[in-house]
KEKE-3310 file (N, C-alpha, C; in steps of 0.2 Angstrom, whole numbers, plus 5000, padded with zeros to 4 digits):
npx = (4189:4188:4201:4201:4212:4216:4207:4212:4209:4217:4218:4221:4234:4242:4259:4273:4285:4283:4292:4296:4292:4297:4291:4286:4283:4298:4306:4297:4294:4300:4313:4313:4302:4309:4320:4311:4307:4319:4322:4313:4318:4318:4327:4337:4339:4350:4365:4373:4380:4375:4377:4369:4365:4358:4348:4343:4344:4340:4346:4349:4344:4348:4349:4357:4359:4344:4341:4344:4333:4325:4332:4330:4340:4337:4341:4345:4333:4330:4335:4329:4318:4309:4316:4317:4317:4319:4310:4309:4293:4292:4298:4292:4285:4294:4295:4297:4287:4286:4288:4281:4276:4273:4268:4271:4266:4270:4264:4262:4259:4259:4265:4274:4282:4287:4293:4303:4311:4315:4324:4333:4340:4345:4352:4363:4368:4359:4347:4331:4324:4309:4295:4287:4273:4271:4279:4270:4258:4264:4268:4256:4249:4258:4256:4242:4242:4251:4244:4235:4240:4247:4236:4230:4239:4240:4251:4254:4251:4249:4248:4245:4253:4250:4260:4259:4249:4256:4265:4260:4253:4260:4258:4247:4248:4259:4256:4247:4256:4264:4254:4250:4263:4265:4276:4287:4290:4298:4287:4287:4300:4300:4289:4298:4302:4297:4297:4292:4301:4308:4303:4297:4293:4279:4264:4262:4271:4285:4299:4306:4311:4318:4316)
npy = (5732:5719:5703:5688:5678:5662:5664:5675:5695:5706:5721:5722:5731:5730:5734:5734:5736:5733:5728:5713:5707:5694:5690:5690:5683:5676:5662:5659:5652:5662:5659:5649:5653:5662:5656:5646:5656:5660:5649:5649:5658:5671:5687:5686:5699:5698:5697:5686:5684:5676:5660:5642:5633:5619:5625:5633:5624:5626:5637:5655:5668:5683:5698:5711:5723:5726:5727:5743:5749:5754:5765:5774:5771:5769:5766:5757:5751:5759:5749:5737:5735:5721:5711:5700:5701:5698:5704:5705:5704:5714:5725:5730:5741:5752:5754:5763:5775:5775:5768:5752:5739:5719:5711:5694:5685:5677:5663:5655:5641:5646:5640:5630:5640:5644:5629:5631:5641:5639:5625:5632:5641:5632:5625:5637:5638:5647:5656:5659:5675:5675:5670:5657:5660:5671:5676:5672:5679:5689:5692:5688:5700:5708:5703:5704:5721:5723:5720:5729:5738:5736:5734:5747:5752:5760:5758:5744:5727:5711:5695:5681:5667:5652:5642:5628:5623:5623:5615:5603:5604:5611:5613:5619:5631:5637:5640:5650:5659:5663:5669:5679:5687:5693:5688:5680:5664:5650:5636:5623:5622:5629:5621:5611:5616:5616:5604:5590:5582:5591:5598:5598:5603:5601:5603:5599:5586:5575:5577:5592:5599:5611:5620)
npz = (5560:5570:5572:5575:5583:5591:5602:5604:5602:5591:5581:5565:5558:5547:5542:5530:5536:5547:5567:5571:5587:5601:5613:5631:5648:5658:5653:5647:5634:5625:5618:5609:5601:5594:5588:5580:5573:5566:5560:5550:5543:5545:5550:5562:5576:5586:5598:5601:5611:5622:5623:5619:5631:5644:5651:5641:5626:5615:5611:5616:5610:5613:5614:5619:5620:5620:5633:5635:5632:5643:5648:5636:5626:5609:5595:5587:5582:5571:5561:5562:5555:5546:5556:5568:5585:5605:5619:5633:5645:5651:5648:5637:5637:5635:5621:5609:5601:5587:5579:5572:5576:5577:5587:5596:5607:5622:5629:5644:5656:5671:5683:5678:5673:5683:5689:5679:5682:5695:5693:5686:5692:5703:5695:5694:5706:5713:5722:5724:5734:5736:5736:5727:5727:5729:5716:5707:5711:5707:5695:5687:5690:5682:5670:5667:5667:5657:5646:5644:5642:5630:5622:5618:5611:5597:5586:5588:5584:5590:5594:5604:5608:5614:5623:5628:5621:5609:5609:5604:5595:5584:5567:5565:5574:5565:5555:5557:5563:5553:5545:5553:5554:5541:5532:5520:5525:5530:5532:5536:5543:5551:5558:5563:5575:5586:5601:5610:5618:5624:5633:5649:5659:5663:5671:5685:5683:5689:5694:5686:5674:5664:5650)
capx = (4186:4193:4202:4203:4216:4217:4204:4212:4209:4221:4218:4225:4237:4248:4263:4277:4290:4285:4296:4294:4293:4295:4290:4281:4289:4304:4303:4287:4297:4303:4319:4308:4298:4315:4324:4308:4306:4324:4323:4309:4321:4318:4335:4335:4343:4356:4372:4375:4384:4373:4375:4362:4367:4356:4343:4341:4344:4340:4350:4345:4343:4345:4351:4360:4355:4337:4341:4346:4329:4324:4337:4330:4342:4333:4341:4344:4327:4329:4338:4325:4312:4308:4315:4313:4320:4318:4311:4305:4285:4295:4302:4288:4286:4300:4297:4296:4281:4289:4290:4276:4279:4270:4271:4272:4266:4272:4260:4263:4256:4263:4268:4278:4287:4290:4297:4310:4315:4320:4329:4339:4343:4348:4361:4364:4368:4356:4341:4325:4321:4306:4290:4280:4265:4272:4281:4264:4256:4267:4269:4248:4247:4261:4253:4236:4245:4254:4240:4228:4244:4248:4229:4230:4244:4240:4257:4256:4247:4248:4244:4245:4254:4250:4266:4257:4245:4257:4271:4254:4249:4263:4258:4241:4253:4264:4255:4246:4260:4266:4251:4251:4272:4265:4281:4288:4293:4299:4285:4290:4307:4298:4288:4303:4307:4295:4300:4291:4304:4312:4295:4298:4290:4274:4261:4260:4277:4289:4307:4303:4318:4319:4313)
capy = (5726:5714:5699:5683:5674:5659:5667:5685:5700:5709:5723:5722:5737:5728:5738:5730:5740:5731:5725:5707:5705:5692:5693:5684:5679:5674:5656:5657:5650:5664:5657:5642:5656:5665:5649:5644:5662:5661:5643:5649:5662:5679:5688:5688:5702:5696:5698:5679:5684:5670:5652:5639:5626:5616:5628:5635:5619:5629:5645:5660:5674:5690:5706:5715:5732:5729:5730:5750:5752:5760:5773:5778:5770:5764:5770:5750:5750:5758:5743:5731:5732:5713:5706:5698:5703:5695:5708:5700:5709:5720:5730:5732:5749:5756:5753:5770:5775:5779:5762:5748:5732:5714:5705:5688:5687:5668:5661:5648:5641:5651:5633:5627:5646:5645:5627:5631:5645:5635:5623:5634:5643:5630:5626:5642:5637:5652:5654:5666:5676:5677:5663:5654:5661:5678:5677:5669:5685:5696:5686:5690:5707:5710:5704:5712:5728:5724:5717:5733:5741:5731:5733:5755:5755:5760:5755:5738:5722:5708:5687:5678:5660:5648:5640:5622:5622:5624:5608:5598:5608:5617:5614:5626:5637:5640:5645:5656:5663:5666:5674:5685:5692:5694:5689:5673:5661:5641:5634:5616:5622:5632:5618:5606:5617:5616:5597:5589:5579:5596:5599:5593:5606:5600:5606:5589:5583:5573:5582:5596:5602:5619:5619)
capz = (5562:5575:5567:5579:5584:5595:5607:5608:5597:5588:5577:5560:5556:5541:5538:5528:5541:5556:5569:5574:5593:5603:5620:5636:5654:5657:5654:5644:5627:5618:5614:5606:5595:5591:5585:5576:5567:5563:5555:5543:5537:5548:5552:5572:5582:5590:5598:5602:5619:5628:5619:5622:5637:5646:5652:5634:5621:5606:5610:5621:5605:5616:5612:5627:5620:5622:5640:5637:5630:5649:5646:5631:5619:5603:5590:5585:5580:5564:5556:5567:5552:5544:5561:5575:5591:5610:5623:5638:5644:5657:5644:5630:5638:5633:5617:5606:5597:5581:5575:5571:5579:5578:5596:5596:5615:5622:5637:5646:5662:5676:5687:5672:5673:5689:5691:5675:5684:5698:5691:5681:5696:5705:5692:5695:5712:5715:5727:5722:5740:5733:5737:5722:5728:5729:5710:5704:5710:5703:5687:5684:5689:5677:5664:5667:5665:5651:5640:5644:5638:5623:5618:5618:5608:5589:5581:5588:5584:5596:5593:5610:5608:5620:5623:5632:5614:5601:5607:5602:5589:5579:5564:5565:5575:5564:5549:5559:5565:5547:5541:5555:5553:5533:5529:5517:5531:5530:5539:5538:5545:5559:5564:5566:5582:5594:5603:5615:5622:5627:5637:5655:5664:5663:5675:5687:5679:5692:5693:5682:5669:5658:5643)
cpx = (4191:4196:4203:4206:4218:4214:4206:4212:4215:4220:4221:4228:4243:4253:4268:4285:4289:4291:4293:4296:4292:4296:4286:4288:4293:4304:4298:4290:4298:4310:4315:4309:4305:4320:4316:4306:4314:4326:4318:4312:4321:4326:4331:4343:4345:4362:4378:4381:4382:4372:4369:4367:4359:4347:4341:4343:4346:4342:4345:4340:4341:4350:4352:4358:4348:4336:4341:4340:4326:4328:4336:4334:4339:4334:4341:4339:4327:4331:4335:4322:4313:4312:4316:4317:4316:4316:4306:4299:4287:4297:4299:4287:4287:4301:4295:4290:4281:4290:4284:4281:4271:4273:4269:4271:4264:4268:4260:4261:4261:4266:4273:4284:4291:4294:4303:4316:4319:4323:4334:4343:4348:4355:4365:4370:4365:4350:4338:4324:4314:4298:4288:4275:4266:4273:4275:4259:4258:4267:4260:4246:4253:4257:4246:4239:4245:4250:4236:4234:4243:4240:4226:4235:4242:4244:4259:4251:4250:4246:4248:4247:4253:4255:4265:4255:4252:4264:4266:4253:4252:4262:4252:4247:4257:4263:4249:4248:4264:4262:4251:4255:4270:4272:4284:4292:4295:4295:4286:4298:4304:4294:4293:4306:4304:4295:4297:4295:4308:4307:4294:4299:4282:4270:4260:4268:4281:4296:4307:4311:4313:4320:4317)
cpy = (5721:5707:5693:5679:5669:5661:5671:5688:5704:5714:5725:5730:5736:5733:5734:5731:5736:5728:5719:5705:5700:5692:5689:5685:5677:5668:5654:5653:5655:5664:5651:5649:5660:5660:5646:5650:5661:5655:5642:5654:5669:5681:5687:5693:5699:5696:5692:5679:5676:5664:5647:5633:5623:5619:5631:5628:5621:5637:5650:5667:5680:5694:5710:5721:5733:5730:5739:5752:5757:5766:5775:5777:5764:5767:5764:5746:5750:5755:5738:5729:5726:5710:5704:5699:5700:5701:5706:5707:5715:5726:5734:5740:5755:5758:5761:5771:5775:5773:5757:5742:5727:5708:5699:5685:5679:5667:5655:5647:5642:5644:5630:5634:5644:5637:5626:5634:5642:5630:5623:5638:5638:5625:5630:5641:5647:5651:5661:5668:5677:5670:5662:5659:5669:5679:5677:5678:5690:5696:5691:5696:5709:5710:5705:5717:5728:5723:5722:5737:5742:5734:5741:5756:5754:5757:5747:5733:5716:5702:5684:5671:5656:5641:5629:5618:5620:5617:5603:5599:5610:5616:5622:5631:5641:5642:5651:5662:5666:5671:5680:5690:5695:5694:5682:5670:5652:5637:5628:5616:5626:5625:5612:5608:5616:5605:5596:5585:5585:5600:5594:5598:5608:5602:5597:5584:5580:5578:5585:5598:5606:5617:5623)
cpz = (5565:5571:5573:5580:5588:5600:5608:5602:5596:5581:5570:5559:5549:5539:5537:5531:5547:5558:5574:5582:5595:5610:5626:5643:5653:5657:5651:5636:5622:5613:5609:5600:5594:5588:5580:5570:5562:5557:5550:5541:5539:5551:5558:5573:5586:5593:5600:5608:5622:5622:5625:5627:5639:5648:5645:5625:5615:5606:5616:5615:5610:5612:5617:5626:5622:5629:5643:5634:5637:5650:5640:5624:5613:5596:5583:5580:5575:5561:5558:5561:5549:5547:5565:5579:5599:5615:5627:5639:5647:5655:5639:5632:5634:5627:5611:5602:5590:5577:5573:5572:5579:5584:5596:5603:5618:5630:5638:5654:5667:5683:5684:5672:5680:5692:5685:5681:5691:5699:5686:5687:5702:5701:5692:5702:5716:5719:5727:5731:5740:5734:5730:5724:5727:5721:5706:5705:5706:5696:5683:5686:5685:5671:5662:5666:5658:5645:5639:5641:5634:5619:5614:5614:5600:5586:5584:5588:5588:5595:5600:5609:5615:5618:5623:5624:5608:5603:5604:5595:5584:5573:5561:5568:5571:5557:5551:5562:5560:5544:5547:5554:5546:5530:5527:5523:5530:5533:5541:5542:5553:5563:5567:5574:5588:5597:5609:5619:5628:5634:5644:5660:5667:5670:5680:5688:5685:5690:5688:5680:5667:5656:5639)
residu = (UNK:UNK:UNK:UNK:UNK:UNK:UNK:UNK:UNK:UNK:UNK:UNK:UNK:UNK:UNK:UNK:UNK:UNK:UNK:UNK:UNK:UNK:UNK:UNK:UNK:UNK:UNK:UNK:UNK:UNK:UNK:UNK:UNK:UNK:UNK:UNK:UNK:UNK:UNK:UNK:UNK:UNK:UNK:UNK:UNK:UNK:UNK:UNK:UNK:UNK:UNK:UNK:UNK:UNK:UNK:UNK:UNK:UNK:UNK:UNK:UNK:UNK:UNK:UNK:UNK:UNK:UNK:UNK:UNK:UNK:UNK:UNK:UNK:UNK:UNK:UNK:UNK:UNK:UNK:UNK:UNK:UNK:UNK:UNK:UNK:UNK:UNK:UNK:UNK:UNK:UNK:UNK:UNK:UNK:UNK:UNK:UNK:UNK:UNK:UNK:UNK:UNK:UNK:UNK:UNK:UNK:UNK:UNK:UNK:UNK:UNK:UNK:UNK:UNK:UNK:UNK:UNK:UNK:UNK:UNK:UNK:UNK:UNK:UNK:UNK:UNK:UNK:UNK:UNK:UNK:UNK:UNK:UNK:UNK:UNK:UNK:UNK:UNK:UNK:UNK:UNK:UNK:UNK:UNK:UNK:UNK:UNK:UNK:UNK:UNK:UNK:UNK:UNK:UNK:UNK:UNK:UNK:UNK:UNK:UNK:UNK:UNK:UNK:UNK:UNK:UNK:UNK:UNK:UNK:UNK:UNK:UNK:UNK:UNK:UNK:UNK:UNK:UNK:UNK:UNK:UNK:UNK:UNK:UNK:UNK:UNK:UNK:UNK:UNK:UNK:UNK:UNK:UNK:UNK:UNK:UNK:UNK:UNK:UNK:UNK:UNK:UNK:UNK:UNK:UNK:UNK:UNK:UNK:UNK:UNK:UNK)
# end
């Protein structure tokens, strides 16, 4: 039986092994939802290489190794179970069958993606060769793939946040996103994280910052 979540379906596979993904666009909030799993009490996979500056406020929480998942290294995994890891959508691929995973899949309006990323870049002092309108293409034929993917894969269940929703809302957020992980979580300490002041890449927005 299909079970409903926020407008998209997810069929229940409860295993008490899973491994808690979180995942989306780059710039869709999954450092948010990995700072607010971590402040209800979930270990995070980490390697704490990248600290939080300006473009990430509340930390980065990556994991350098999940980059070697396209080389086939995943051996990392069997210590992942009960928690959360960061693997942006580009990667989910890669991810081994042998394992059961819970995706925590961060959406966010593709306008809001695209002016983070270039005011992170230009702190950078970098320059995308790449148009808006082309990224935007690319962006939504990604995740059309990835979702017809996501959705054939037996060993994974899948809950869609809407990133725009839930600075509004986190309270519903976040005890939905408790009972989905099945696992005891702090929710009043989760929902202390998502911050609208930090939200200043609103669709419309004048001089847009990253979130």
């Amino acid at each position: 039986m299909l079970k409903q979540l926020f407008g998209r379906t997810s069929t229940p596979k409860s295993d008490p092994r899973a491994i808690i993904v979180v995942s989306g666009l780059p710039r869709s909030g999954t450092s948010m939802m990995m700072k607010m799993l971590a402040e209800g009490g979930l270990e995070a996979v980490t390697d704490s290489i990248r600290s939080a500056d300006e473009d990430n406020p509340n930390g980065y929480f990556e994991f350098e190794t999940v980059k070697q998942l396209v080389g086939g290294q995943t051996q990392w995994l069997a210590n992942a179970d009960h928690k959360a890891v960061k693997i942006i959508s580009a990667l989910l691929e890669y991810l081994p069958g042998n394992h059961r995973y819970k995706i925590l899949f961060m959406e966010r309006e593709i306008g809001e993606i695209l002016a983070s990323q270039r005011k992170m870049l230009a702190r950078r002092n970098e320059e995308s060769k790449t148009s808006d309108a082309e990224m935007e293409s690319q962006f939504r034929e990604h995740l059309a793939a990835i979702k017809f993917w996501i959705a054939r894969q037996p060993n994974i269940e899948v809950l869609y946040v809407d990133y725009n929703k839930m600075l509004s809302n986190p309270d519903e957020y976040c005890r939905n996103i408790a009972e989905f992980i099945g696992m005891p979580v702090d929710i009043e300490k989760m929902r202390s994280v998502p911050d609208e002041h930090l939200y200043r890449n609103r669709s419309g927005a004048r001089n847009p910052s990253s979130t």
